[in-house]
N, C-alpha and C positions, 0 to 999 in steps of 0.2 A: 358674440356672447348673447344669450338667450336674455330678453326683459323682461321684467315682471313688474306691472303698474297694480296695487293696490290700495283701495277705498278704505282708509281708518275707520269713517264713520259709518260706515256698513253695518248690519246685522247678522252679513256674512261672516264667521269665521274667518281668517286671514288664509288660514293653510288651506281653506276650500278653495277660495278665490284664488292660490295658485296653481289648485287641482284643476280647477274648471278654467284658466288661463290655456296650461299647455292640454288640455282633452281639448278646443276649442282650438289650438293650433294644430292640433293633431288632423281633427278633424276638416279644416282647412287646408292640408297639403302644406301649412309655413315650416312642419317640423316634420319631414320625412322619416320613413322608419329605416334604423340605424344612423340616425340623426344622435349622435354623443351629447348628452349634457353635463353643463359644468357641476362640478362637485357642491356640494352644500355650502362650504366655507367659499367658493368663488362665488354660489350665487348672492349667498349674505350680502358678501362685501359690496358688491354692484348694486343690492337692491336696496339695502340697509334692514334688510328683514332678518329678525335671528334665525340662527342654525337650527335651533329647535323646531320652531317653526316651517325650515324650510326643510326637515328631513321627514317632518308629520308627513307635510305633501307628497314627497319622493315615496314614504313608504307607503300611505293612500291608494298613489296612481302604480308600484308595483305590484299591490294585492290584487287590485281590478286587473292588470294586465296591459296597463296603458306602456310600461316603463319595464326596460329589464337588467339587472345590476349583474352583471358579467364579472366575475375575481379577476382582476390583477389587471383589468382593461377600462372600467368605468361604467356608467348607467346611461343605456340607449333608449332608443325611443321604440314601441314593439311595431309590428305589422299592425293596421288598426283594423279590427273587425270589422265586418259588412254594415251592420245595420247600428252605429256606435251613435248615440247622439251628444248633448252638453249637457255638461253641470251635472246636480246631484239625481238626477234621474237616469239618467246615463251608468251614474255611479252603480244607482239599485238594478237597474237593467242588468250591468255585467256580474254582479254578485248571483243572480239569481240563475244566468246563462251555464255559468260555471259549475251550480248546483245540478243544474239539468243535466250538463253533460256530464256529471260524474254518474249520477245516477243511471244514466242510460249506459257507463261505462261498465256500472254494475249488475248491471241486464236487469235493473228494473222499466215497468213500463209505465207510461206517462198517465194509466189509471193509477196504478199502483204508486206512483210518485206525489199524485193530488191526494191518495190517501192518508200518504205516511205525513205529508205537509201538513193537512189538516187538522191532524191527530195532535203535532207539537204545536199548533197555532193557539189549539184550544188547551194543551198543557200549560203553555207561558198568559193566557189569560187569566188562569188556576192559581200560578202563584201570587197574584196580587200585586198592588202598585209598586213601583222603584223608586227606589231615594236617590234622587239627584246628586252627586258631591261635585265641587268645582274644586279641583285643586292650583292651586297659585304659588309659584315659586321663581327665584330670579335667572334657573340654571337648569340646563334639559338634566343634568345628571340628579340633582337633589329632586325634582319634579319624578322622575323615574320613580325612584326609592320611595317615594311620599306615597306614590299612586300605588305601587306594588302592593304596601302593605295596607292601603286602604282598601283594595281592590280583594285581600283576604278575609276581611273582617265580616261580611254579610255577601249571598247571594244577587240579593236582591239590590244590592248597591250600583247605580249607573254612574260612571267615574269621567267624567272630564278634566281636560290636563290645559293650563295656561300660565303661559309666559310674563309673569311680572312687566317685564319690558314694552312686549306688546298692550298691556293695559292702559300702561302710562303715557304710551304715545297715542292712545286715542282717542280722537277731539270728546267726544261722547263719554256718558258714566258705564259703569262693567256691570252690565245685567246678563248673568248668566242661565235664568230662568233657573235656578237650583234649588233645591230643598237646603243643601249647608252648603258655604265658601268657607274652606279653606286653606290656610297658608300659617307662615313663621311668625315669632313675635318680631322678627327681626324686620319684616316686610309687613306688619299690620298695621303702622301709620301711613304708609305710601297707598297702600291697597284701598284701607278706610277712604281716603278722599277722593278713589276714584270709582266708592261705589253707588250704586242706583238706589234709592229710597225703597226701606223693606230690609236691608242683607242685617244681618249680625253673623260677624267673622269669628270664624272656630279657629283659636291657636293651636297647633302644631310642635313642640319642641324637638327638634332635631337632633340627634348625637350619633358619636361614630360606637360602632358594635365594637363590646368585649372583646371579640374576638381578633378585628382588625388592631386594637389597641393592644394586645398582646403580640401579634406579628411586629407590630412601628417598635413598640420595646426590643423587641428581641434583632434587629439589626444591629452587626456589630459597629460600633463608634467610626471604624476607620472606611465605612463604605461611603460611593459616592451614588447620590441616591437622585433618580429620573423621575417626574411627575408627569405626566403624560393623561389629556383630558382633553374634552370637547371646549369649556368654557374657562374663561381668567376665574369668572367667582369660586366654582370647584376646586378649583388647580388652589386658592387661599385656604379654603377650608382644608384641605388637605395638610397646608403646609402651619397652619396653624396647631395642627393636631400632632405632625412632624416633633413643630418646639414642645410640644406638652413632654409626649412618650417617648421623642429620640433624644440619643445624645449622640452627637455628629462632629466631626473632625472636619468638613468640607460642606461648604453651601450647596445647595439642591439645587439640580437644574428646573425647568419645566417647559413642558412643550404641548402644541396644541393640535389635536386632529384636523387634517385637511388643510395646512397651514405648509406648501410648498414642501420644502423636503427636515422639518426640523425635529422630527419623531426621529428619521434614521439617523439626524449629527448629533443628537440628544445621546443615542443609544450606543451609539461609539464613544461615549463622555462618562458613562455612570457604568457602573455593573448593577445596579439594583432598582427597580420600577415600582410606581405605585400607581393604582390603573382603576377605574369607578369599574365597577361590577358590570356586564354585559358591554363591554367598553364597543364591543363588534359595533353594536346600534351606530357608531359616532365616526368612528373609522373610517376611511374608504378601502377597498377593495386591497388595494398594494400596503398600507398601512397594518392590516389587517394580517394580511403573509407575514411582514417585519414582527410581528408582538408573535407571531404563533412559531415564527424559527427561533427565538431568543428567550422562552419559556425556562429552556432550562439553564443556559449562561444568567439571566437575569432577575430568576425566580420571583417574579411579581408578586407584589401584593395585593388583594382586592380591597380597596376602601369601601367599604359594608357603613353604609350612611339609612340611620332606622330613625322609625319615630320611635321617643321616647314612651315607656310603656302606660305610664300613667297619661299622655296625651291622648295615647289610641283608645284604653278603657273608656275615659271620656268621651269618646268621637264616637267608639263603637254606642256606647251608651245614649246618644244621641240621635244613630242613624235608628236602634232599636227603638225608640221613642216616638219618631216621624213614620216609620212603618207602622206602628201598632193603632195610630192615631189615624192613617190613611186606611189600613187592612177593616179599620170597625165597619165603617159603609156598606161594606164586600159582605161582611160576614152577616148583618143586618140583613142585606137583600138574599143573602142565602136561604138563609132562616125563613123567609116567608116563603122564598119558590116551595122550598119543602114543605111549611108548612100548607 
């Protein structure tokens, strides 16, 4: 089984440190290519690192090319490029390799490719500074949702995504170099005490969408109903929403991605699913075939988990405030080149 030792009190990122762990075994000959790694929920359990965390990493080193996730067999290790080195330089190396080769795939030439680089280099200059957001949550599914829709609300928004969990286990305070943190009211006294001098936390209020709460209603009383999710905290929230809008004849089971075989003894137990939106992200490969053959015996429900709308006006309102406040400099120093 693959180990992974990391540094709480780092400045590193957690998920980078076990990007640049196995690029660094990689590189080393210890993890050969087609070398199998363990699933996300196997490496947690051995390392104690959460699943969120450790799927950040997995899906990091398969965009680079390090890692390749094969349906219904598991995620191996790739053939490693000639000239691959470590850590986050490595990282920006194979992003940029990749760029090249598409481009030469497109028969542009390598004048032509500096030009067209240049051209959006000086575009994304144009638009002016990013607004930092840190989002914090206690559960990869609700941290999804959170991100998604803050990630709608402005352009210029630069979105980071962090694990409740991972905060609080490290020795150190959470400076996340951000314009705004944050997170729930529910996690804003845990969060408070582990911030760095400087933060004031943006509340978040979470609810389940109209529309999921119209599907939980309309399940008939006598179904027996599967919950099926990456985390315990999701898999509550769900079932709390369950007691609000069901009315049930038979207790809900629940089952957990990546968790030995208890998705498929789950799904011979209930006839009706209720499954976090993009649920694929959390799955493995053969979990992932299971939900997609029993679509229509099971007719799942997506649990649609939204920030409440008067939170986001507010947040939007805020990310708009620190932009406009940042953009004055830009526009100031404009004004004289012209002038």
């Amino acid at each position: 089984m693959l180990q992974i030792n990391v540094d709480n009190s780092s400045n590193i990122p957690i998920y980078l440190q076990i990007v640049n762990h196995i690029t660094r075994a990689i590189n080393e000959g210890s993890l050969p290519p087609g070398y199998k790694l363990p699933t996300v929920r196997q490496l947690a359990v051995v390392s104690g690192i959460s699943q969120g965390t450790i799927k950040h990493a997995y899906d990091t080193l398969e965009q680079t090319g390090f890692i390749k996730k094969t349906r219904g067999s598991g995620t191996f290790i790739n053939a490693p490029k000639k000239t691959r080195g470590q850590g986050s330089k490595a990282l920006a190396m194979d992003v940029i390799d990749s760029f090249l080769d598409r481009m030469q795939e497109l028969s542009f030439s390598l004048k032509d490719t500096r030009i067209y680089l240049d051209l959006k280099l000086r575009e994304r200059e144009q638009q002016g500074p990013s607004i930092s957001v840190a989002a914090v949550d206690c559960c990869p599914e609700a941290l999804s949702a959170m991100s998604e829709q803050i990630r709608g609300l402005a352009a210029h928004t630069d979105l980071r995504q962090y694990l409740l969990e991972d905060i609080i286990k490290s020795p150190g305070p959470f400076d996340p170099a951000a314009d705004l943190v944050v997170t729930t009211p529910t996690h804003f006294k845990a969060l408070s005490g582990k911030m760095a001098p400087g933060y004031e936390l943006t509340r978040l209020v979470m609810t389940v969408a109209v529309s999921t709460a119209v599907d939980l209603a309309a399940i008939p009383a006598d179904s027996r109903i599967g919950i099926a999710c990456a985390s315990q905290r999701f898999a509550q929230i769900i079932l709390n929403a369950c007691d609000k809008f069901c009315k049930l004849n038979h207790p809900m089971l629940t089952a957990f991605f990546n968790e030995d075989n208890s998705l498929a003894e789950m799904i011979k137990k209930c006839d009706r699913l209720i499954l976090p939106p993009n649920y694929s992200f959390y799955t493995s490969p053969e979990e992932d075939l299971i939900l997609k053959a029993c679509q229509e015996s099971h007719r799942p429900v997506n649990y649609i988990y939204n920030v409440e709308k008067g939170s986001l006006l507010y947040l939007e309102e805020q990310i708009n405030r620190i932009y406009q406040a940042s953009e004055e400099p830009r526009r100031r120093a404009l004004n004289l080149t012209r002038g």
